[in-house]
PALUMVEX-716494 format. One line per 5 residues: their letters; for each residue y, x, z of C-alpha. Coordinates in steps of 0.05 Angstrom, whole numbers, padded with zeros to 5 digits. Layout:
N
A) Y:X:Z; ...
END
This chain:
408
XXXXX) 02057:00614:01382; 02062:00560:01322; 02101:00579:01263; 02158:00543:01220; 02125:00509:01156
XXXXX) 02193:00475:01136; 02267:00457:01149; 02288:00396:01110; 02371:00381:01114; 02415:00315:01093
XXXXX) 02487:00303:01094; 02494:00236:01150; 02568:00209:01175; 02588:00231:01235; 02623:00180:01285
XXXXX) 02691:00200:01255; 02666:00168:01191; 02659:00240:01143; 02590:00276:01124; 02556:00334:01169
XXXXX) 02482:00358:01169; 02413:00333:01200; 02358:00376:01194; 02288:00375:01219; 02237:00433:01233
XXXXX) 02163:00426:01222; 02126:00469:01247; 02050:00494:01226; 02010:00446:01286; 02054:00380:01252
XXXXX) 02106:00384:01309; 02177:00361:01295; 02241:00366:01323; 02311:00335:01291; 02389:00365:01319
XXXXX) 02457:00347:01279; 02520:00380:01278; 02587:00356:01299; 02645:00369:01261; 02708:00392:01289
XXXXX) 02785:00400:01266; 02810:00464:01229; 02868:00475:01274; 02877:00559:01285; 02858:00610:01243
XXXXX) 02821:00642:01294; 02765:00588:01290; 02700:00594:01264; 02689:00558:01189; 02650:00497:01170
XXXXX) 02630:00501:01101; 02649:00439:01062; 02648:00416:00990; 02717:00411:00983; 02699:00362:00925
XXXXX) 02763:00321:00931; 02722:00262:00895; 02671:00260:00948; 02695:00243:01028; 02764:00273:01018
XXXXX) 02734:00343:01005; 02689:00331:01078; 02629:00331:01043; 02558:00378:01057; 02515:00376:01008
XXXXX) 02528:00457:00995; 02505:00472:01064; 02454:00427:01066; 02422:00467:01000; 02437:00529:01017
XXXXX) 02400:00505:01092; 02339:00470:01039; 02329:00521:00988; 02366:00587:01018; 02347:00585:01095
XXXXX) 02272:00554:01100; 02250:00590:01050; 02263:00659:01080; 02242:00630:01150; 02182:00607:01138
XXXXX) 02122:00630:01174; 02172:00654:01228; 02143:00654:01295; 02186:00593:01325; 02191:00641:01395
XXXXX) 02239:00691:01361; 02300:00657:01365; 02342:00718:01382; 02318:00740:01316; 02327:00684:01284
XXXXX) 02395:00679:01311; 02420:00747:01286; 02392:00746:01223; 02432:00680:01212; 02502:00720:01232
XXXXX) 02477:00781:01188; 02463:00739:01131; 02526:00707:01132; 02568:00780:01154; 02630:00744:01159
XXXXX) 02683:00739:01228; 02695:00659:01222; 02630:00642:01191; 02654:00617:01131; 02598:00640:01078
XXXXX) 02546:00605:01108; 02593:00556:01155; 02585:00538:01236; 02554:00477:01217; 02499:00512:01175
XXXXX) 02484:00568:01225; 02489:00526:01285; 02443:00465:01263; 02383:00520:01243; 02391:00552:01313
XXXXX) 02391:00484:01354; 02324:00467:01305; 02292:00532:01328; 02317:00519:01397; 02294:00445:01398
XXXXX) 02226:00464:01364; 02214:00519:01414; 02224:00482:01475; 02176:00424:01443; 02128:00472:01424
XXXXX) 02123:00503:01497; 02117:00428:01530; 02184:00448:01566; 02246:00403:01581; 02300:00428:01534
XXXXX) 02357:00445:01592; 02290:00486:01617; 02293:00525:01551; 02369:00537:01559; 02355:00562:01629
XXXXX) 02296:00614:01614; 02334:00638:01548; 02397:00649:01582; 02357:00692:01629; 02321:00738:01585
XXXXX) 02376:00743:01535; 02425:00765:01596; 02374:00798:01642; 02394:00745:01709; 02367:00704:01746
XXXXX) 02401:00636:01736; 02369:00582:01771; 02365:00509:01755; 02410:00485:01831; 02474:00448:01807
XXXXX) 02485:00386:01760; 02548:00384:01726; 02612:00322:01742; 02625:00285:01689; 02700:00284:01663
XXXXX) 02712:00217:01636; 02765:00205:01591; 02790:00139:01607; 02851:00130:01557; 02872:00175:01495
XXXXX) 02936:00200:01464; 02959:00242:01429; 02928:00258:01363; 02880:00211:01359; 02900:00162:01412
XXXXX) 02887:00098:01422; 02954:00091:01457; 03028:00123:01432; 03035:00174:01496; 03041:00243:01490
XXXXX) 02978:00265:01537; 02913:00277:01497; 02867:00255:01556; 02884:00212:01611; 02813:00225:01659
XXXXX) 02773:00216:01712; 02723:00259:01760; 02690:00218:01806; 02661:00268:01871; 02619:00312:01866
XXXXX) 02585:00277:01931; 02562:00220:01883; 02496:00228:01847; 02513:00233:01774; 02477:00169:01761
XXXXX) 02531:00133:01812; 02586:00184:01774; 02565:00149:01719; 02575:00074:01744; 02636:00086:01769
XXXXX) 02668:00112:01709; 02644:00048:01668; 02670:00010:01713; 02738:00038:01714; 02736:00058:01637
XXXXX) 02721:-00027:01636; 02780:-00045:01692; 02830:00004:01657; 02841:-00041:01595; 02828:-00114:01630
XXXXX) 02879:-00097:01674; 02935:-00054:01633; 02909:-00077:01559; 02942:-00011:01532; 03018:-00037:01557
XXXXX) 03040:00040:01568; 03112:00064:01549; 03103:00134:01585; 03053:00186:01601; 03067:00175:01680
XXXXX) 03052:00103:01675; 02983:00106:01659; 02981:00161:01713; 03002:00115:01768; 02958:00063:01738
XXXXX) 02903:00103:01739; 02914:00110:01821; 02921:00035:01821; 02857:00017:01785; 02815:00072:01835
XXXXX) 02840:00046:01901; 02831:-00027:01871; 02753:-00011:01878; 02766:00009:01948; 02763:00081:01925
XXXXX) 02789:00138:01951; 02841:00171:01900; 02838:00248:01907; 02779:00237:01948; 02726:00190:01918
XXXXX) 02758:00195:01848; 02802:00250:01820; 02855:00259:01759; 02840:00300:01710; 02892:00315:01656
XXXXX) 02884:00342:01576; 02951:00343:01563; 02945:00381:01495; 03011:00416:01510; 03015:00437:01425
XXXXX) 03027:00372:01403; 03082:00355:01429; 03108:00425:01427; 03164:00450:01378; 03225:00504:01376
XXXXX) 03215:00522:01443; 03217:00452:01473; 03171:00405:01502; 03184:00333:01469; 03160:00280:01511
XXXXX) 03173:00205:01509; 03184:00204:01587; 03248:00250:01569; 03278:00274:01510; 03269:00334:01514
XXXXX) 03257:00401:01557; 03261:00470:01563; 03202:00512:01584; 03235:00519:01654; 03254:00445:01662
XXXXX) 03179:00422:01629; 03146:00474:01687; 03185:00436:01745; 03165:00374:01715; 03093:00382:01715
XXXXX) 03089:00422:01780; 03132:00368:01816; 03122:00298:01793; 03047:00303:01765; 03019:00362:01810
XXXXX) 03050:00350:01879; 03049:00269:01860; 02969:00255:01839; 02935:00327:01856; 02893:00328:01785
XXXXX) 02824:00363:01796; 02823:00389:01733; 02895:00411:01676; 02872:00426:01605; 02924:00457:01561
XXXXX) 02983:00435:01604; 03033:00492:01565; 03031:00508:01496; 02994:00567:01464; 03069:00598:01458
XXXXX) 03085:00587:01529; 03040:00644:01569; 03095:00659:01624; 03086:00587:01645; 03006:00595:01640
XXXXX) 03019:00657:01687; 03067:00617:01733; 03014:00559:01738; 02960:00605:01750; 03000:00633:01810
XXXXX) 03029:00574:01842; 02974:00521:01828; 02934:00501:01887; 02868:00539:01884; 02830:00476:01887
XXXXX) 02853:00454:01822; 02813:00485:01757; 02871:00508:01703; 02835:00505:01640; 02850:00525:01572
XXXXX) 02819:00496:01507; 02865:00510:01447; 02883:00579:01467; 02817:00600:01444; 02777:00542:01415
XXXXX) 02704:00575:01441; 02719:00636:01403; 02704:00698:01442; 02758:00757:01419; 02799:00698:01441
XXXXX) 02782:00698:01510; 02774:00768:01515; 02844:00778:01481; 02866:00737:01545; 02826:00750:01602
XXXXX) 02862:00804:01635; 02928:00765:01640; 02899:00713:01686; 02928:00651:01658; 02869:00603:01677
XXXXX) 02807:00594:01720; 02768:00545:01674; 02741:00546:01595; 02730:00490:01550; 02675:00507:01517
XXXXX) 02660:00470:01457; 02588:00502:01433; 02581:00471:01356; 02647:00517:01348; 02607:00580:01365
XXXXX) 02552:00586:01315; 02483:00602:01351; 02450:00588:01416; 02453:00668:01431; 02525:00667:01423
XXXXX) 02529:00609:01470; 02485:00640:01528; 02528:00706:01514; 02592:00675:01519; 02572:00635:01583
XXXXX) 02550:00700:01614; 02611:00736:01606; 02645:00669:01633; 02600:00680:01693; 02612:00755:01704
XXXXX) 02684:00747:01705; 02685:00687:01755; 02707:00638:01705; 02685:00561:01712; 02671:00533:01640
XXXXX) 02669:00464:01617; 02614:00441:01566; 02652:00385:01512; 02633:00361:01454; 02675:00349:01392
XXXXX) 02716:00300:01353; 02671:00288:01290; 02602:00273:01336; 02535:00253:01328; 02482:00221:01372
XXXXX) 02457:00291:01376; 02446:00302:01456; 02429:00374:01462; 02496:00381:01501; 02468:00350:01567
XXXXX) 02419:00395:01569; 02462:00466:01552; 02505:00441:01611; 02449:00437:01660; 02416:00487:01637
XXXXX) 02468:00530:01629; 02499:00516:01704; 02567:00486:01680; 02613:00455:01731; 02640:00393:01680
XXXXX) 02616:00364:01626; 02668:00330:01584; 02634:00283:01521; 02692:00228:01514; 02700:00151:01549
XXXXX) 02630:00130:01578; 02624:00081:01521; 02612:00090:01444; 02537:00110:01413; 02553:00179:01405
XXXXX) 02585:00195:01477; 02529:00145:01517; 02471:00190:01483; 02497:00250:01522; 02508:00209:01586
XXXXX) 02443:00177:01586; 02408:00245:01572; 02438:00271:01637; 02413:00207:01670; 02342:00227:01648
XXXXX) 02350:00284:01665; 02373:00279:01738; 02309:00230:01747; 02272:00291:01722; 02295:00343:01770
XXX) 02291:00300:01835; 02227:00288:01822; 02213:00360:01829
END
């Protein structure tokens, strides 16, 4: 097995327009391999730490070029003339070296780009299809048997509120999931199309959440789709945003109690458009209404949670037991290594929980996500509108990759 000669890191902008790392690993036989890391927003303490300059003369404070020496002159050093095929090693000697719970000596961003290298390098090194590397790793790391027999639906976020939205509505993600009776390549098409439709038909003219729900219904049965059938809803609603002093403040109403907000959502979004898929529908505050959604929910629908834990593991495990939701949004650059991810998915697996592979705010044209997810057997994969350089990477890597495994 080849060894790594060197690991050579820069600070590039990510699409949010602030620094993170590239890196690339050469390895003794000349081979090379490139990954970059997405940043992603400090919201809970119980998320893992990029390390940033926090030069306020440089990007605000957003700035890299600490990790990317400690990555040039810190890291490579010790690792090379590693074999490249110890990347569970590798992987733990990164978390020991940096000995802290959020990561914050070395950062995420630090310890996450020199596992994707080794990752990346490996599966180049063996002539293997990265998603094939996920696979076999996943495998030997958790002792299974996961084979390579489902592709994952794309969620596609068709309009955006919320934080960082486009439009001045409460919902973080207004979405789509086209069936999973579609290949993903036709998935794909159709949420263009409607991504496209959406905005010549509406051109962002919104004044409540439920508008762009019923518009949304409008614009699928306008392409002589099915709604609920061909094409489902799919909600973020990124319930802590608009959550304060125990009340819900919406603009479709003033405000609401916890009891009134719960009969809202069951009854005139539930019952009314029959979303696939509800991310973060109460806040992080509100777990008796996670419990009562989790019980009264139709089965078919996948209650997921995202901010509750943010990809952090004592999170979920903190949670678990109370049975508040049936799906994860996993988000893996907020986890640290690629052993941490297959570890985390595993436990996912072996307590019946569907997961949903995402990518972040602060992205790259890094594509390593489409392959985790197939890899990795995840039901959704959820990387943003299917426009945009750094979103389209991902989607297109899925399209190669389906043309890869029908072939087989």
């Amino acid at each position: 097995m080849s060894k790594i000669q060197n690991i050579i890191a820069r600070e590039i902008i990510n699409a949010r327009g602030y620094p993170t790392i590239e890196a690339k690993i050469i390895l003794d036989n000349q081979k090379e391999a490139y990954a970059s890391f997405a940043s992603f927003e400090q919201l809970f303490p119980y998320q893992n730490k990029e390390l940033k300059d926090n030069d306020e003369k440089r990007f605000k404070g957003a700035g890299v070029q600490t990790a990317v020496y400690y990555i040039n002159n810190l890291i490579a050093p010790k690792l090379k003339g590693v074999d490249i095929s110890k990347q569970y090693e590798i992987d733990n000697w990164l978390i020991s070296a940096d000995s802290t719970k959020d990561k914050r000596k070395l950062g995420v961003n630090t310890i996450m780009t020199i596992s994707l290298l080794v990752a990346k390098a490996a599966a180049l090194n063996n002539n293997q299809p990265l998603y094939l590397y996920f696979n076999n790793y996943f495998n030997k790391v958790n002792k299974t048997d996961l084979k390579l027999e489902f592709f994952p639906s794309p969620i596609f976020s068709l309009l955006k509120g919320g934080r960082h939205g486009q439009i001045n509505l409460d919902f973080q993600e207004f979405q789509i999931v086209p069936s999973s009776s579609f290949t993903y390549s036709k998935a794909y098409e159709l949420g263009v199309d409607l991504y496209h439709q959406m905005r010549h038909l509406y051109k962002f003219q919104f004044n409540f959440n439920l508008d762009v729900l019923s518009a949304i219904k409008e614009s699928i049965e306008k392409k002589e789709l099915r709604f609920g059938h061909d094409v489902f809803l799919s909600i973020h609603f990124g319930a802590n945003n608009y959550f304060s002093a125990n009340h819900y403040y919406l603009k479709d109403k003033d405000s609401m109690s916890y009891v009134e907000y719960y009969q809202f959502l069951i009854e005139q979004i539930i019952k009314k458009y029959t979303p696939l898929v509800v991310i973060d529908c109460f806040s992080n505050n509100d777990l008796d209404n996670w419990k009562k959604a989790y019980d009264n929910l139709n089965k078919d629908t996948y209650l997921s949670i995202d901010e509750l834990i943010f990809s952090n593991k004592n999170q979920l495990e903190k949670y678990i037991k109370d049975k508040l939701f049936t799906t994860v949004v996993i988000r893996p650059n907020q986890i640290g290594t690629i052993t941490e991810i297959v570890l985390m998915i595993d436990y996912l697996k072996k307590n019946q929980l569907s997961f949903i592979i995402a990518s972040e705010i602060g992205e790259t044209n890094e594509n390593y996500l489409a392959d985790l997810s197939v890899g990795l057997d995840a039901e959704f994969v959820l990387f943003g509108p299917p426009v945009h350089g750094e979103n389209v990477a991902k989607y297109n890597r899925l399209l190669e990759i389906e043309k890869e495994l029908i072939k087989k």
